[in-house]
N, C-alpha and C positions, 0 to 999 in steps of 0.2 A: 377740266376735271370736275369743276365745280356742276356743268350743266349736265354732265354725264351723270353723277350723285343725285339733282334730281329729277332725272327720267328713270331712273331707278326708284325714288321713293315714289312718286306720283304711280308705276308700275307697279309695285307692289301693295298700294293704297288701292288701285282700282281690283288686284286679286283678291286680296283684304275684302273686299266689298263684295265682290262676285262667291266668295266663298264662303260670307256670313247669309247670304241671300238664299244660297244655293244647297246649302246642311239649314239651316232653318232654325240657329242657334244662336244665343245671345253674342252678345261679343265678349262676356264679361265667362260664358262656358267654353267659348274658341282658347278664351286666354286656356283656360284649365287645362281642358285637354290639348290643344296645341301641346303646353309645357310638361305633359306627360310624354305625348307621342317624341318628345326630341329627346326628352330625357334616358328613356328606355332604348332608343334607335343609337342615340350616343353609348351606353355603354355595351350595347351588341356590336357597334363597330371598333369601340377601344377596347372590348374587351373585358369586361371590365362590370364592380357589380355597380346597381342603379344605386346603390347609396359613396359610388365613387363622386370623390370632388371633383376632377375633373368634369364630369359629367355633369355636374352641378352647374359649373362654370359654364360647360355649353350653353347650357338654357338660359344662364345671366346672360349670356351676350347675344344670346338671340333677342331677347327681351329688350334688353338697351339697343339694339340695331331696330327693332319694330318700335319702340317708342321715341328712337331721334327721326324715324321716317315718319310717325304719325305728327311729330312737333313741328318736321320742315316741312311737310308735302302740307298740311292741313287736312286733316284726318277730318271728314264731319263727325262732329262732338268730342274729337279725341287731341285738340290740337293745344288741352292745356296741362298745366302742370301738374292741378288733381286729377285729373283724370290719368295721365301720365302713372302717378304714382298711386293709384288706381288696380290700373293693368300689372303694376308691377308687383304689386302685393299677392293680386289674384291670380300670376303667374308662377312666383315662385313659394307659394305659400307650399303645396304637399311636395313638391322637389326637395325644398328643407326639409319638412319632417322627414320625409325617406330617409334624405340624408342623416341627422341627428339619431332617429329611431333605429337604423341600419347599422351606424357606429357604436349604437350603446347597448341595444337588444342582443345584434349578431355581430357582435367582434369578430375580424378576421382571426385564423388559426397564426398563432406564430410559428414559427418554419421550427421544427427540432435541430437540436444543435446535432453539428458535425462532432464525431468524434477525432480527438486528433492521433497519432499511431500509439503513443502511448497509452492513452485510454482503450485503445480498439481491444476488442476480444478474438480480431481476428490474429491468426497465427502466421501471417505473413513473412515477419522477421525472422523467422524459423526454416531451417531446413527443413525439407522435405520429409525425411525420417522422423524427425521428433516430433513434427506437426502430425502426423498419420497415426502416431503412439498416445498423441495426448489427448 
């Protein structure tokens, strides 16, 4: 299991590479918008708005799975701690604010309360007749 884990980091080290090379962007703006493009893709697939926690959560654990591959496979330049927490700052830095600003700007609507039969104005409990009168 162990060796399976890392030909998985060392692979996604070398797409890592191939794809910093390839867009022509810092590793430090990959972090950024990486951690937009998952954030926004997570809550179109959950459903769900971009200042959901869960969502949030997605992109934490993308972050922590690309930072234990950059610490095992040996990332060039990225296989240490600050750097680590680094990437990590410059990942989830505007996923929080969404988050935060999202929950405090656009509070969800709370659901209207159900009425229960005795509050209702509908005339249900009523015959037919008296309901048609009133």
């Amino acid at each position: 299991m162990q060796d399976i884990l890392l030909q998985l980091v060392e692979r996604w080290i070398g797409y890592k590479t191939w794809l910093i090379a390839a867009v022509g962007l810092t590793n430090d703006a990959m972090h950024v918008h990486g951690s937009l493009l998952i954030l926004f893709l997570s809550a179109v697939v959950l459903r769900r708005r971009p200042d959901s926690v869960w969502s949030w959560l997605i992109v934490l654990m993308a972050e922590l799975s690309n930072e234990y591959a950059d610490l095992r496979g040996q990332a060039p330049g990225e296989a240490t701690l600050n750097a680590s927490l680094h990437d990590l700052y410059n990942t989830m830095f505007w996923p929080t604010i969404i988050l935060l600003m999202g929950r405090f700007l656009f509070p969800r609507k709370k659901p209207e309360k159900v009425l229960d039969s005795a509050q209702s104005s509908d005339l249900a409990d009523q015959p037919l007749e008296q309901a048609a009168t009133a």
